[in-house]
C-alpha positions in Angstrom: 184.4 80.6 114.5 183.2 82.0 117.7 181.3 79.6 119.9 179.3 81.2 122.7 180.6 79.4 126.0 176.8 80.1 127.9 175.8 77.1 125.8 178.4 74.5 128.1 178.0 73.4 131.3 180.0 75.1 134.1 181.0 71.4 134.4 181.7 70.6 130.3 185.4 70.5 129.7 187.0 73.2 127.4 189.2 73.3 124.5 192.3 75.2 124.2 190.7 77.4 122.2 187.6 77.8 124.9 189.0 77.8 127.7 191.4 81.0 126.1 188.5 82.7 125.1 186.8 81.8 128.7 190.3 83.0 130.5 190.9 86.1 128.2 194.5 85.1 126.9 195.2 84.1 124.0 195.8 79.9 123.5 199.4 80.2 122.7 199.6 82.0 126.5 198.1 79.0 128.1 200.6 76.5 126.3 203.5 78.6 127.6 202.0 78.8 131.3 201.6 74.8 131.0 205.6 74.5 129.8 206.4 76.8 133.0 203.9 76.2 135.7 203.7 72.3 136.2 200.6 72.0 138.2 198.7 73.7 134.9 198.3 69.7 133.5 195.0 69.8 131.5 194.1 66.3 130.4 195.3 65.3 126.9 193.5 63.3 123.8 195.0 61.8 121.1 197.0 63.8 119.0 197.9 66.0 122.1 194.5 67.4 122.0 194.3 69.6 125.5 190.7 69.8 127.4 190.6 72.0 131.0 187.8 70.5 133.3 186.8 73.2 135.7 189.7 73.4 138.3 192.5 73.4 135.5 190.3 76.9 134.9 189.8 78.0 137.9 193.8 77.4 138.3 194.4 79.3 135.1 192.2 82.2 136.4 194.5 82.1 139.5 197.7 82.4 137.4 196.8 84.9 135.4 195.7 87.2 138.8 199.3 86.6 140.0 200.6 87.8 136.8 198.6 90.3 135.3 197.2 91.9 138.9 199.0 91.0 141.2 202.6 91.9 139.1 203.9 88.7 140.0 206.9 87.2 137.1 206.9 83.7 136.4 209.3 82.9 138.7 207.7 84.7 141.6 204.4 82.8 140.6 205.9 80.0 140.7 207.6 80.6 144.3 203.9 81.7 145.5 202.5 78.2 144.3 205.2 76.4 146.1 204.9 78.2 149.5 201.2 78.5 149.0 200.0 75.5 147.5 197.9 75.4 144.8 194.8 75.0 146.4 195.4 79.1 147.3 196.0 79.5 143.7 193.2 77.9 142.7 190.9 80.0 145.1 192.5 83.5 144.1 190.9 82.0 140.2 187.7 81.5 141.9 187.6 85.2 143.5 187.3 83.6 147.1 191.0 85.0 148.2 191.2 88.4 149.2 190.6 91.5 146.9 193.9 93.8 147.1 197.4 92.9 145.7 199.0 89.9 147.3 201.9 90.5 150.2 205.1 89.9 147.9 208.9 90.0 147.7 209.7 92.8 145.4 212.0 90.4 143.8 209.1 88.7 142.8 207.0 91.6 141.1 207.6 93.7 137.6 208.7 97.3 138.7 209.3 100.4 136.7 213.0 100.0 137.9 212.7 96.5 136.5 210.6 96.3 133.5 209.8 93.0 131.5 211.9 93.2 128.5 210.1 93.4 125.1 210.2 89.6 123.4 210.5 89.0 119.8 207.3 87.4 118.4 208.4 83.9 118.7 209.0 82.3 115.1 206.5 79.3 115.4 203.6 81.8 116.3 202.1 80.6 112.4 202.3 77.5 113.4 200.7 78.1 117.0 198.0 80.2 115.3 197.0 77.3 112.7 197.5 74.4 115.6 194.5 76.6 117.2 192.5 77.3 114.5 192.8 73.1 113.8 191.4 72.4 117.2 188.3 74.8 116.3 187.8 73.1 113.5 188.2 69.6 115.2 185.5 70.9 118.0 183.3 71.8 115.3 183.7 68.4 113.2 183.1 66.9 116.6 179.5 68.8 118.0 178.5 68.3 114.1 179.1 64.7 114.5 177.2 64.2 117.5 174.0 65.9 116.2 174.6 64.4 112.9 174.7 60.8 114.5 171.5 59.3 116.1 
């Protein structure tokens, strides 16, 4: 169930399961960047239903640069958002921060002399991948609701 995201408005807010697709991680990512990065705090619906306006995107764009580009591990991320703000996160998602890797500790970045150690697939992945597939189906239920209704 693969909705096209060109249909939203830039403004719309997005499921987990959108704004995944929309960011290029998988959803179960996002939940883990929101249990380690405090400032990622999309607004939440009954049932713990998650929905990213635009700036909780823009900031998840920003966190994934630092990680995946930039080399940056969680904990260096996280340093970088406290003596940066979030506002300079926040940019870096929106492309308006500078193009080349980001001045960093080496501390702070994966090396080859430090690589990230291989993680066991976490046990409740099933659980994770069925929790998604429940909010697709809730987004659907909902959009056929609304057309369905006068």
């Amino acid at each position: 169930m693969n909705m096209s995201l060109s249909k939203k408005s830039p403004e719309a807010f997005r499921t987990i399961s959108e704004a995944a697709e929309e960011i290029g991680v998988p959803a179960h990512v996002l939940r883990f960047w929101e249990s380690k990065f405090p400032q990622i705090s999309p607004l939440k619906r009954a049932g713990g239903r998650r929905f990213y306006r635009p700036q909780d995107l823009q900031l998840l764009r920003g966190v994934k640069r630092l990680l995946y580009e930039d080399g940056f591990t969680i904990k260096g991320a996280r340093k970088f958002i406290k003596d940066n703000g979030v506002a300079t996160v926040i940019d870096l998602g929106a492309g308006a921060a500078g193009k080349g890797p980001l001045a960093v500790d080496a501390a702070d970045r994966e090396t080859p002399e430090r690589p990230r150690p291989a993680r066991p697939r976490p046990a409740d992945a099933p659980q994770r991948q069925l929790a998604d597939i429940i909010d697709e189906l809730e987004g659907a239920r909902a959009k056929l609701k609304s057309v369905l209704e006068p």
